[in-house]
C-alpha positions as CSV (number, residue, x, y, z in Angstrom):
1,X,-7.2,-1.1,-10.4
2,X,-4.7,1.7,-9.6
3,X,-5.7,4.5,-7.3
4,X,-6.2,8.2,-7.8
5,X,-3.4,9.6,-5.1
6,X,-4.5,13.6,-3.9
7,X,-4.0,15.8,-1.1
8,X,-6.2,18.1,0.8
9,X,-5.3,20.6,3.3
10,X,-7.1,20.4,7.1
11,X,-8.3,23.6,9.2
12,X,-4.5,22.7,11.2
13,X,-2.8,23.7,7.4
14,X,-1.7,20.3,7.5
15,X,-1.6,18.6,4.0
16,X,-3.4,15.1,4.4
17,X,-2.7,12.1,1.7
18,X,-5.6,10.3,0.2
19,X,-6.4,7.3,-2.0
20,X,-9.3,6.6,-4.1
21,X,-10.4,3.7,-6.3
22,X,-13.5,2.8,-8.4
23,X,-16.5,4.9,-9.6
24,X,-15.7,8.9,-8.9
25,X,-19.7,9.2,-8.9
26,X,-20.8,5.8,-6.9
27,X,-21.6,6.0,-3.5
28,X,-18.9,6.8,-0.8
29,X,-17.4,4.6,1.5
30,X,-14.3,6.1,3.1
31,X,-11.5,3.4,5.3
32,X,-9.4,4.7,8.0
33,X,-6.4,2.3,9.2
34,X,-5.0,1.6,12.2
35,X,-2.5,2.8,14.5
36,X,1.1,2.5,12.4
37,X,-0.9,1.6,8.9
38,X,-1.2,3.8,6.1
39,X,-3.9,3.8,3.2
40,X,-2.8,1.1,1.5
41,X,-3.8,-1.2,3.7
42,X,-7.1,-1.6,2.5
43,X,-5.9,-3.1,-1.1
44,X,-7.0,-6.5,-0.7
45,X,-10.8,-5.2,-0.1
46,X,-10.8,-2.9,-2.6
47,X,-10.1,-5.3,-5.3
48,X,-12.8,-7.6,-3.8
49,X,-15.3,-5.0,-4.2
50,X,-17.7,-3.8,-6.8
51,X,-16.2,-1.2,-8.7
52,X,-19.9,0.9,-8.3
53,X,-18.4,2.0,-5.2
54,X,-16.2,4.9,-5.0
55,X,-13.4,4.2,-2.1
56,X,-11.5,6.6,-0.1
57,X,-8.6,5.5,2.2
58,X,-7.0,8.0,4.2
59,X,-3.3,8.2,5.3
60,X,-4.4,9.0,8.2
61,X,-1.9,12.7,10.1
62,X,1.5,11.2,10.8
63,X,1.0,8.4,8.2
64,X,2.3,7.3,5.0
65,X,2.4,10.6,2.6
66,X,0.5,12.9,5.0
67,X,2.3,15.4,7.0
68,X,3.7,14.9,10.5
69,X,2.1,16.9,13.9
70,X,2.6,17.8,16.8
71,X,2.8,14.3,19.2
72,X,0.3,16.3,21.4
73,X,-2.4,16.6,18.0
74,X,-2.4,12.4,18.1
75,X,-5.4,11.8,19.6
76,X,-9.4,11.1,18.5
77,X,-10.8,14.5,18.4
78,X,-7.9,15.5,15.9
79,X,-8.4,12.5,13.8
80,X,-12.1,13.3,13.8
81,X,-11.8,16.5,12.5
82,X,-9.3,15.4,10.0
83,X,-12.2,13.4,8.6
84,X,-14.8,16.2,8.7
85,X,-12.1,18.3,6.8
86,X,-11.2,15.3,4.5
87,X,-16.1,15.3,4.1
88,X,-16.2,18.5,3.4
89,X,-13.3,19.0,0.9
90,X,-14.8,15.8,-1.3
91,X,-18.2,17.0,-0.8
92,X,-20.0,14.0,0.6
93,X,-23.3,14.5,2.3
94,X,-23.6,10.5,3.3
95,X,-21.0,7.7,2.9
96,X,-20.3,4.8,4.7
97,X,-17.3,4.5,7.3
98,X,-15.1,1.7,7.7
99,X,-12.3,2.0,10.2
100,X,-10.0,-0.4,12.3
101,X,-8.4,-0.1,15.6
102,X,-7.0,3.4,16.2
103,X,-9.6,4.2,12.6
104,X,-12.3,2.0,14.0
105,X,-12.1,4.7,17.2
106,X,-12.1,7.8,15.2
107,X,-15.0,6.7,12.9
108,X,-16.9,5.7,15.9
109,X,-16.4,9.3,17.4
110,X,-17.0,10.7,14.0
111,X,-20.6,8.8,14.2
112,X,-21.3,10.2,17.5
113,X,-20.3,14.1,16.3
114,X,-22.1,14.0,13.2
115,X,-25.2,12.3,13.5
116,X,-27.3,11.4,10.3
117,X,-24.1,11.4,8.2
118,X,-23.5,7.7,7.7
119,X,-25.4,5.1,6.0
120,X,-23.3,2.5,7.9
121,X,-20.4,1.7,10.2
122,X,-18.0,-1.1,10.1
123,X,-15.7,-1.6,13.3
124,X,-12.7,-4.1,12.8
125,X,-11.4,-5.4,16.5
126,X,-12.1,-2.6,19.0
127,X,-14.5,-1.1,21.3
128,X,-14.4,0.5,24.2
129,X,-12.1,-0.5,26.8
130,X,-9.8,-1.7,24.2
131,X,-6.9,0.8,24.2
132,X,-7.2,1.4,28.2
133,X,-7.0,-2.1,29.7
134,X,-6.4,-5.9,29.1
135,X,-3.2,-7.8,27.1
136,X,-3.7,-5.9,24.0
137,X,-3.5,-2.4,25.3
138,X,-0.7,-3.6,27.2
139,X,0.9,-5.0,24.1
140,X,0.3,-2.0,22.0
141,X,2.4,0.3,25.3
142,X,5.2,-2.2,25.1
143,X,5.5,-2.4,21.2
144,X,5.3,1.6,21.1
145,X,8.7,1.7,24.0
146,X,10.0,-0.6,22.3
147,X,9.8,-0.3,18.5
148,X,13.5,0.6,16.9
149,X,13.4,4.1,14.7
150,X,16.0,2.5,12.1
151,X,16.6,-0.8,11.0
152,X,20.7,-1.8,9.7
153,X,18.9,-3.5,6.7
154,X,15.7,-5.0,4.9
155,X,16.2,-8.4,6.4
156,X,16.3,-6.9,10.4
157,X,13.1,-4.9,9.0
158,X,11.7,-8.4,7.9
159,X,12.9,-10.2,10.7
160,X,11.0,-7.7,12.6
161,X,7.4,-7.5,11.4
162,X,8.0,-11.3,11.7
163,X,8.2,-11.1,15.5
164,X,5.7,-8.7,16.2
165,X,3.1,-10.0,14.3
166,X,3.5,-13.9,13.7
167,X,0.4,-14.7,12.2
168,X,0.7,-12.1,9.0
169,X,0.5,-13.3,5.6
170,X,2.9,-13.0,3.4
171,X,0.9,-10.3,1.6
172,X,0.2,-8.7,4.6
173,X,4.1,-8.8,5.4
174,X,5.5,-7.4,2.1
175,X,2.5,-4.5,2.1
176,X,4.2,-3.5,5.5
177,X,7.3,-3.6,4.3
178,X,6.3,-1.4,0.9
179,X,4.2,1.1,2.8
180,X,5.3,1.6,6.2
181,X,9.3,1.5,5.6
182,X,11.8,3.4,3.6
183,X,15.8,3.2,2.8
184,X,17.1,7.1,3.8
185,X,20.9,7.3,4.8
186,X,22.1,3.6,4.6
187,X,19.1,2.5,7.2
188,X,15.8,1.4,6.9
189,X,13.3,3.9,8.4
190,X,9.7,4.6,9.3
191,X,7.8,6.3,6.6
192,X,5.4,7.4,9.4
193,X,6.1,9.6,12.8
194,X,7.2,6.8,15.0
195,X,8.3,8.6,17.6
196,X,5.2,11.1,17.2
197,X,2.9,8.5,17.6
198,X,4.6,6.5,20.4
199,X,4.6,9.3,22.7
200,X,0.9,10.1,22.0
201,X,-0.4,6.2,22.8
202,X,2.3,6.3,25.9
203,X,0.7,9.6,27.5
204,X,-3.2,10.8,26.0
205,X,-6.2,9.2,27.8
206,X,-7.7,7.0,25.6
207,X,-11.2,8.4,24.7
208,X,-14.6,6.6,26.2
209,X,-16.1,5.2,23.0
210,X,-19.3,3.6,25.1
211,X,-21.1,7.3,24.5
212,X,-20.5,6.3,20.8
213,X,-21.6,2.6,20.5
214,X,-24.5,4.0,22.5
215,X,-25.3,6.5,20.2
216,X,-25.2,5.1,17.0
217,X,-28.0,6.1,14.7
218,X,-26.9,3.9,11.3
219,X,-26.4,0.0,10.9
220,X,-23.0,-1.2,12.2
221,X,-21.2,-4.0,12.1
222,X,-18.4,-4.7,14.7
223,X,-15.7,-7.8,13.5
224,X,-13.5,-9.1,15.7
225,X,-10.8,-11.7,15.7
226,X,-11.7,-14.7,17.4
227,X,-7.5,-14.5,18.7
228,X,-7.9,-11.4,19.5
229,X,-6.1,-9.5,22.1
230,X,-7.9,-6.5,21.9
231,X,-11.5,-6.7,21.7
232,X,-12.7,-9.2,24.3
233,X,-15.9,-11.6,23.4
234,X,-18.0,-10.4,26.3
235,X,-17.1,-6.5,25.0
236,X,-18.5,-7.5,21.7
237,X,-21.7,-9.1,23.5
238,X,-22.3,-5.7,25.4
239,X,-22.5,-3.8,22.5
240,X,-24.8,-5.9,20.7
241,X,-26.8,-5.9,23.9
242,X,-26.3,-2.0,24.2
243,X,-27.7,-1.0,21.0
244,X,-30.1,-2.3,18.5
245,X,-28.0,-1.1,15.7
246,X,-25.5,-3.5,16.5
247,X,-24.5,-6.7,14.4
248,X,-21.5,-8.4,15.3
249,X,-19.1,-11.3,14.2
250,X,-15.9,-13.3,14.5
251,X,-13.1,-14.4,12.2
252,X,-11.8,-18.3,13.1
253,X,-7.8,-17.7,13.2
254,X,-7.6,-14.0,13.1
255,X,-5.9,-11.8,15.8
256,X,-6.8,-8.2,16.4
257,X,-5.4,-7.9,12.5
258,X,-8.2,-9.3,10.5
259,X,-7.7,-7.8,7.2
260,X,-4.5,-9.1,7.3
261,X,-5.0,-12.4,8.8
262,X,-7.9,-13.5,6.9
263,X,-8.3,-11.2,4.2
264,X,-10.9,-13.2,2.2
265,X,-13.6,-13.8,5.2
266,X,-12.7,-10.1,6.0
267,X,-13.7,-9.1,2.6
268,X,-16.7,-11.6,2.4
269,X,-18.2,-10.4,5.6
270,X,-17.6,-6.6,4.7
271,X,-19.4,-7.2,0.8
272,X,-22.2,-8.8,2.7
273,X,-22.6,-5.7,5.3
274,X,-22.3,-3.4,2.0
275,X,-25.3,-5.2,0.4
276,X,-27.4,-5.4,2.9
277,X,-28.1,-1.2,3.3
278,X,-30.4,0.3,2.0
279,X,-28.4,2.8,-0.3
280,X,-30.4,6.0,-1.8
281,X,-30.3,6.4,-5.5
282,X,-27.2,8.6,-6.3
């Protein structure tokens, strides 16, 4: 199933790359990726799902196709708005939201700004706390002053991706390498705003998502990766505990990269979120 690739322009003037797959009239469910991901992330899920859906994945400002900002313009309430932009411009009056990590914090912020919008709310591996404090934050600062901006070759991009994330599939590996890099002047570069984005995650406050989880008006289901760094158990636990809305699981094997680590439970537990909400008649 190929996608339909378009473009819309946010209240910034920025032009903002988007994705979409299966039914142009079924009911909406937009993905947001994470921090260095891009839209097509989300490839393995959309094939596993019903093509009655119609799918939107951003490339989210600073990512894949989209145009570059402003380091300072790399932060939640930005992303947000890109989103109501991105609502507004496909006309959607209720959809439902899927995002992870650095997407899992903007769609959680995007629940708590527009109330009544979404008809659910799936969170993969993060909640709040998560990009402030504990190993994963800390791993996320050290990968961002760290991270080279050019590569002498494919292999030393390989050998790369290898390193920083040992558990990835193979799928998972060669979609990074498709989608996030690019051969320009005998190197192998980023094809989003590396530096951009490092000095953003090195110097903005990560936002407070507890007045989100707290908030949350529609079912939502928070899945975390039973390795991972990011999301502590006991955080999951408190949001269950915080707000009736709340389900929760946990992927055996997974890091903080679930879609990629285990796409298929990923995928399974997502279809089984989708089907049980109670979706109006289109």
């Amino acid at each position: 199933m190929h996608p339909h690739s378009s473009f819309f322009t946010n209240r910034a003037g920025l032009n903002l790359h988007v994705l979409r797959w299966g039914n142009p009239n079924g009911v909406p469910l937009v993905l947001l990726h994470g921090l260095r991901a891009y839209a097509q992330t989300w490839e393995s899920l959309v094939e596993a799902l019903d093509p009655v859906w119609c799918v939107y994945a951003l490339d989210q400002r600073g990512r894949g196709l989209s145009d570059w900002a402003p380091p300072a313009s790399y932060h939640t309430q930005s992303y947000v708005e890109d989103l109501e932009d991105f609502v507004s411009h496909a006309g959607l009056r209720h959809f439902v939201l899927l995002g992870h990590s650095l997407g899992g914090a903007n769609a959680l912020e995007y629940a708590r700004q527009n109330p009544g919008r979404l008809l659910g709310l799936i969170i993969e591996d993060i909640g709040p706390g998560s990009s402030s404090q504990g190993d994963g934050a800390a791993r996320i600062r050290r990968e961002m002053n760290q991270t080279p901006l050019q590569f002498d070759n494919w292999e030393a991009a390989r050998a790369f991706w290898q390193m920083s994330r040992p558990g990835l599939s193979e799928q998972g590996l060669a979609s990074r390498l498709a989608h996030s890099m690019k051969a320009s002047a005998g190197a192998i570069t980023w094809r989003h705003d590396q530096q951009g984005i490092a000095e953003a995650r090195l110097s903005i406050e990560p936002t407070d998502l507890w007045p989100a989880v707290r908030a949350l008006d529609c079912p939502t289901l928070f899945i975390r990766g039973a390795r991972s760094d990011f999301l502590p158990a006991t955080t999951l636990q408190a949001m269950r505990d915080s707000n009736a809305q709340v389900r929760t699981a946990e992927v055996a094997d997974a890091s903080h990269y679930v879609h990629d680590d285990q796409s298929e439970t990923f995928n399974r537990l997502v279809i089984a979120f989708l089907d049980s909400l109670a979706i109006p008649s289109q």
